[in-house]
N, C-alpha and C positions, 0 to 999 in steps of 0.2 A: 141430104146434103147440108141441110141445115144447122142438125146437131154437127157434121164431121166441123164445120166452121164454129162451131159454140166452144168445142171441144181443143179445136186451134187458139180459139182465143184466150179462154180458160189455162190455156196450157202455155201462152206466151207471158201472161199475168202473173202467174205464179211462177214460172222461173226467169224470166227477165231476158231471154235471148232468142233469135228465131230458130238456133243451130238446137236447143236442148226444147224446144217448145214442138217441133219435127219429131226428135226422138220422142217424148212422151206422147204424143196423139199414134207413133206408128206402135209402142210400147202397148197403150193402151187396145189400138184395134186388132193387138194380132192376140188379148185375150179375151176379145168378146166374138158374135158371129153375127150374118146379118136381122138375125131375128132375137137377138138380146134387146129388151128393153130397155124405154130411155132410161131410167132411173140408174139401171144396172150397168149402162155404160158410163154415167155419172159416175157412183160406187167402184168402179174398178178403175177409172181415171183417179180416185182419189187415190186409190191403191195405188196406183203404179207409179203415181208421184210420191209416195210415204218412201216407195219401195228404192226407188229410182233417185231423187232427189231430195225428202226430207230432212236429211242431215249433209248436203252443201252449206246451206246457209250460216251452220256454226260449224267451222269443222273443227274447233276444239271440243266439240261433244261429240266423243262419238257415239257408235250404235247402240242401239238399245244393250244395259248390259244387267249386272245386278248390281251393281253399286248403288246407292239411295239416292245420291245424288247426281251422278248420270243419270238415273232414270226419269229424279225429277229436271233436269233440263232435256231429257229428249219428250218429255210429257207438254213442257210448256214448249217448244218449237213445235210440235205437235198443234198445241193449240192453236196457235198465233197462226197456224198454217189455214186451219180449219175455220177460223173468226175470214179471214182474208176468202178464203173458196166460199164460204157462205157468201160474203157479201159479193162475189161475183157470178155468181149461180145466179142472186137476182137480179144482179144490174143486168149482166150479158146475158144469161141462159133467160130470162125473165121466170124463172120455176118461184111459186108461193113458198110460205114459212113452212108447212108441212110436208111440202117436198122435199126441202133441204134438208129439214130434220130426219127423215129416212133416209136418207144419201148421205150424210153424215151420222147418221145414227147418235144423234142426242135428241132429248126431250124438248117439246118444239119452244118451252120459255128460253132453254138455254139459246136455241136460235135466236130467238126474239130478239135478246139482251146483246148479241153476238152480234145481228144486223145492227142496232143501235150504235155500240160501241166500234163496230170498223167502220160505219158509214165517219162518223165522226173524225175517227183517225185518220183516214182517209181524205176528210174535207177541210182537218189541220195539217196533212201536210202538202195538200195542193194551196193550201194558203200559203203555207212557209216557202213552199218552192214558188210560188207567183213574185211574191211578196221580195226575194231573192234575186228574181229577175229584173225588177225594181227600181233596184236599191241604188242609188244617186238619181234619182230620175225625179226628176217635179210631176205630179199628176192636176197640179192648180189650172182649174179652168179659163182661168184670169191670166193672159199671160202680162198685163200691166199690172 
C-alpha cells in the first residue's frame, strides 16, 4: 500500500493535477502484476508517464520525430522530466542514489549532479513563490 501512495504522489508531482495523477498510477498498474518489483514498478511508472504525458508540457514539441531539432527538445523535456522524478524518488519514495540511477537508467554521478541541481531549483522556486506571497508585507519584528 505504501508504494501504491508513493506512486500517487510521484504521479500528482509530476503532472500537476489529481484527474491526470489517477490516470497515470491506474496506467501504470494495469502494466505491472502483484509480484513486479519495486524498482520495476518505479521504471514503468517512468514509462508510462514519457508514454502518457511527457510531451503535455511543451505542446509545441511534438513527438519524438527525426528532425535534429525536435529531437533535441523532446531529449531535454526528457531530461528536466527525469532531474524532477529523481529528485522526488528521494524526497517521497525515500529510494538512495543508486536506486534511482537504475530506475532511471543513468550513471549514478549523473544522479548525483541531478539531485544537487533540482533540489536547488526546487528551493529557488519555493523562495520566489514565498517570497511572492510577501510582497507588500513588512516582516520587521519591530513594529515601532
Amino acid at each position: 500500500m505504501d508504494l501504491m501512495d508513493d506512486i500517487y504522489s510521484l504521479a500528482y508531482w509530476m503532472t500537476g493535477s489529481e484527474a491526470s495523477a489517477t490516470e497515470l498510477v491506474n496506467i501504470t498498474y494495469l502494466n505491472v502484476t502483484l509480484d513486479t518489483p519495486e524498482s520495476e514498478v518505479y521504471k514503468t511508472f517512468r514509462e508510462c508517464y514519457f508514454d502518457t504525458f511527457g510531451y503535455e508540457e511543451a505542446p509545441c514539441i511534438p513527438k519524438p520525430s527525426c528532425n535534429p531539432m525536435e529531437k533535441m527538445g523532446s531529449v531535454l523535456l526528457q531530461r528536466d522530466a527525469d532531474i524532477k522524478l529523481s529528485v522526488l524518488l528521494s524526497a517521497v519514495s525515500g529510494l538512495k542514489h543508486g536506486a534511482i540511477s537504475k530506475i532511471i537508467g543513468k550513471p549514478l554521478d549523473t544522479i548525483r549532479e541531478w539531485l544537487s541541481v533540482g533540489r536547488k531549483s526546487l528551493a529557488e522556486r519555493v523562495l520566489t513563490y514565498d517570497a511572492s506571497l510577501l510582497h507588500g508585507i513588512s516582516i520587521d519584528k519591530d513594529p515601532l
